[in-house]
C-alpha positions in Angstrom: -71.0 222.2 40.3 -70.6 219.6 37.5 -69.0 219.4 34.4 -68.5 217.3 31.4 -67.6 217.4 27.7 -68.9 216.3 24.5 -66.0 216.2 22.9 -62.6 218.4 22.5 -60.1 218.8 19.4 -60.0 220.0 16.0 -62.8 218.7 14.7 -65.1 220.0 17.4 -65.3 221.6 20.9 -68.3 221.8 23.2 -68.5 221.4 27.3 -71.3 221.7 29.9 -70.8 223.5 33.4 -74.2 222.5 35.8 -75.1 223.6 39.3 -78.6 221.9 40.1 -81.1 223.0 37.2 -78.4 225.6 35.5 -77.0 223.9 32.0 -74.4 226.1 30.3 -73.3 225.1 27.6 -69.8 226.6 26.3 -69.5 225.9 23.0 -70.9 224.1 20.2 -68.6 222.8 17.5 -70.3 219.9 16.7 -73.1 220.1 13.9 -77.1 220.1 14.9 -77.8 216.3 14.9 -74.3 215.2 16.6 -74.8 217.6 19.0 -78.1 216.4 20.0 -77.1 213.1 19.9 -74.0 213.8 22.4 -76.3 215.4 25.0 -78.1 212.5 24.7 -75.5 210.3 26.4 -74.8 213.2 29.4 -79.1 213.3 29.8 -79.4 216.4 29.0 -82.4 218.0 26.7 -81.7 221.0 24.6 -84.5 222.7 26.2 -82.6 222.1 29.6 -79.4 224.5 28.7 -80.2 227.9 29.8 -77.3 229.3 27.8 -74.6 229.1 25.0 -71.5 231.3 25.7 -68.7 231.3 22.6 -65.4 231.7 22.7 -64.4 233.0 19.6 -65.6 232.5 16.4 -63.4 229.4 14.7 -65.5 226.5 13.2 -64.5 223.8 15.7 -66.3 225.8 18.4 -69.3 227.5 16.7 -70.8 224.7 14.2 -74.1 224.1 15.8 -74.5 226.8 18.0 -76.6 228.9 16.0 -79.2 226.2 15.1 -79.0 224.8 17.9 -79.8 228.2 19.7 -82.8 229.2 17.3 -84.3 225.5 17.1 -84.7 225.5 21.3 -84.8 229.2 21.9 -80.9 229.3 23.9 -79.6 232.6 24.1 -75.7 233.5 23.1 -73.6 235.2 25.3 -70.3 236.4 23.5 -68.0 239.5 22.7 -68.7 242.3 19.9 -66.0 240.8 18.2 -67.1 237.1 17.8 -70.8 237.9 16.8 -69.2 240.1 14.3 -67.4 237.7 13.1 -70.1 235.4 13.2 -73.2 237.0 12.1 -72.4 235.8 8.5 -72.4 232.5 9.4 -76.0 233.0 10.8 -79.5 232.1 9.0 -80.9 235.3 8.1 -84.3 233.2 9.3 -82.6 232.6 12.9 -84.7 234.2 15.7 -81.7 234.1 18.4 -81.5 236.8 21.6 -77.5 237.8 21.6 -76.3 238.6 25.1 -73.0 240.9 24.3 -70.1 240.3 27.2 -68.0 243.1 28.5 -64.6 241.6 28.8 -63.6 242.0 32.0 -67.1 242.1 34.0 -68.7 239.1 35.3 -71.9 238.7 35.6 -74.5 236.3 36.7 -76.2 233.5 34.4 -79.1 232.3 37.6 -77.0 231.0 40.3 -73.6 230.8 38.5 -71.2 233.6 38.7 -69.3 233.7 34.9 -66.3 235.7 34.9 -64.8 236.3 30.9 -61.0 236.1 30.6 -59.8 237.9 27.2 -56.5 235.9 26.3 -54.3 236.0 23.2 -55.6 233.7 20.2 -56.0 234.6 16.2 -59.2 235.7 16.2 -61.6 238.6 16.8 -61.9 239.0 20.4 -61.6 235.4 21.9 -62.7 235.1 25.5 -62.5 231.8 28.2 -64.6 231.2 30.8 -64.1 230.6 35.1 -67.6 230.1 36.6 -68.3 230.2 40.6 -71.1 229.2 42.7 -71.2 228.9 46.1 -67.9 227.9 46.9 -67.0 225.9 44.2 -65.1 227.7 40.9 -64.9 225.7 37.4 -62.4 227.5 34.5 -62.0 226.5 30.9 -59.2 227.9 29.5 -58.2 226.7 25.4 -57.5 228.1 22.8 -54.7 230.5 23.9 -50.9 230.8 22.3 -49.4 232.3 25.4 -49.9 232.8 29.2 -51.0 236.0 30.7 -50.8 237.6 34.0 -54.4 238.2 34.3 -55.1 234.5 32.9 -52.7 233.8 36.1 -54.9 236.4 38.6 -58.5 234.4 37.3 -57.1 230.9 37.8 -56.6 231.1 41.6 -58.7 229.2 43.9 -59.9 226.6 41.3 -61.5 224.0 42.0 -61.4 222.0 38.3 -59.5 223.1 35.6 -60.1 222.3 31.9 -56.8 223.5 30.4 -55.5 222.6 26.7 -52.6 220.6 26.1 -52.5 220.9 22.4 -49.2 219.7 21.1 -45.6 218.6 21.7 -43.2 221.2 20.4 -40.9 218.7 19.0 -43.6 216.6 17.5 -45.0 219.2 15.6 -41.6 220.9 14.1 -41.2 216.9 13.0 -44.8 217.0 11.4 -45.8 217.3 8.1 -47.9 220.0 8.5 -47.1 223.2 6.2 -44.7 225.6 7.9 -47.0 228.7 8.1 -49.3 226.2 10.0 -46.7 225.5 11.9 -45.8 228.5 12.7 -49.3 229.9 13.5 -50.2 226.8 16.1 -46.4 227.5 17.8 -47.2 231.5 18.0 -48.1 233.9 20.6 -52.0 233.7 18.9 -52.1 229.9 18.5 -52.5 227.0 20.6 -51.1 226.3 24.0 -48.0 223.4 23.6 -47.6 221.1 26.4 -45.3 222.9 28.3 -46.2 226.1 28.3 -49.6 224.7 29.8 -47.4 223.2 32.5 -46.1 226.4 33.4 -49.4 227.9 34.0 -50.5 224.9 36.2 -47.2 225.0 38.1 -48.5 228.9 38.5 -51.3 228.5 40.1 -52.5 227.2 43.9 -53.2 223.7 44.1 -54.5 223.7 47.5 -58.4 223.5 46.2 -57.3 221.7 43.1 -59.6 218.6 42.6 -59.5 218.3 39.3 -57.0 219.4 35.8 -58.5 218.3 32.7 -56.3 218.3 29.8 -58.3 219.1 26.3 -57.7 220.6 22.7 -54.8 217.8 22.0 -53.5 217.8 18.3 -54.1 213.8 17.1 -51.3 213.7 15.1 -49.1 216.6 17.6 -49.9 215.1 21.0 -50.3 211.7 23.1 -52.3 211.1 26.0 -49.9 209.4 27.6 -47.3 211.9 27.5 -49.6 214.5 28.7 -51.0 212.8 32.0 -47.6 211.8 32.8 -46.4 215.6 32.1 -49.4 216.6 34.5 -48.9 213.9 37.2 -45.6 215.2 38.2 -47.4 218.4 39.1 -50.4 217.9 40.4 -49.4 214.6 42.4 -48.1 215.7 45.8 -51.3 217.4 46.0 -53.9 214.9 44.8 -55.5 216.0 42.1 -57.3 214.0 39.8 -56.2 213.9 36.2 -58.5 213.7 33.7 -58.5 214.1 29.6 -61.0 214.8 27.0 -61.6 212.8 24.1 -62.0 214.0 20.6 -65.0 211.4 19.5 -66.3 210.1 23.3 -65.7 213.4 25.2 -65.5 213.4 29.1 -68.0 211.6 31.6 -69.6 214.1 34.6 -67.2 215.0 37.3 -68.3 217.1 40.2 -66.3 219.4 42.4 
């Protein structure tokens, strides 16, 4: 399998798992014509994804995806909560074919095995994402304000991981973002900080572990630096590569 990203932050969130001529596209937080032009520089056509599947329903991940589903005919795959959440947000004119996904079943997407994690985040019924095929295992897992067991149990045997590294605690408490903001990015329903995400990775096997892909960082919470370092002392005794996704020029293809 392959994957790659268009881009990851707050101002938008989209990333593309492949397996020969599957395209799945998780995510779309980047307006119509950006998005388009993004796929553009990872050759790939709209008419080549054969699915969209959401996360939950927060601007930075949803933006395009309705358009872009309707204008090229791509179904959605997400929970009851999210298209409820959602459906106002949608054209009335919008002819789009809604796949709903029970939580905890995975199911199959052509040759790609898609196994939904629910995790804790402040929104309707957010979900992230492992995909298999073969014997190769992809997981993207953002937008989560604490670890879980069963995130833990889904994780195993993972070939690349995409996991976010959204802010330093210290750096944010010193921000001068507004204290409820503050407090809803630090909670149990916000956003992963760097060392909680460090926790999960130390959690996990590493014994298949190609890739970890750090993603979601804060700009003004976070630094790049810090968090390969942070992931190198890890993931170095058992060679994984370390990789981290850019806001504005997202993530070249990697394969596993």
């Amino acid at each position: 399998m392959e994957f790659c990203s268009l881009g990851s932050g707050s101002s938008g969130n989209s990333f593309i798992v492949k397996n020969n001529q599957t395209v799945l596209m998780v995510d779309c937080g980047f307006g119509l014509k950006e998005t388009i032009d993004r796929l553009k520089k990872y050759q790939i056509k709209p008419n080549d994804i054969n699915a969209i599947l959401l996360t939950h329903e927060h601007e930075d991940h949803i933006k395009g995806a309705f358009s872009l589903a309707n204008k090229f005919q791509i179904p959605i795959y997400l929970s009851y909560g999210t298209y409820q959440m959602s459906h106002k947000k949608i054209n009335d004119g919008y002819k789009i074919k809604f796949e709903l996904i029970n939580n905890f079943d995975s199911f199959m997407i052509d040759d790609i095995s898609i196994s939904p994690m629910p995790v804790p985040h402040d929104a309707r019924e957010p979900l992230q994402y492992r995909f298999d095929c073969m014997d190769k295992s992809i997981a993207i897992m953002t937008d989560l304000g604490k670890i879980t067991k069963h995130v833990e149990q889904k994780l195993s045997r993972i070939n690349l991981l995409v996991l976010e590294f959204n802010h330093d605690e210290e750096m944010l408490k010193d921000s001068d973002y507004p204290a409820s903001l503050k407090k809803r990015i630090n909670g149990e329903y916000g956003h992963l900080e760097n060392k909680e995400s460090l926790k999960l990775l130390s959690s996990i096997s590493h014994s298949e572990l190609s890739w970890v892909i750090a993603a979601h960082l804060s700009e003004k919470n976070n630094k790049i630096e810090l968090v390969k370092k942070m992931i190198f002392e890890v993931v170095d005794k058992h060679n994984s590569n370390i990789g981290v996704i850019d806001q504005d020029l997202g993530l070249e293809w990697i394969s596993t």
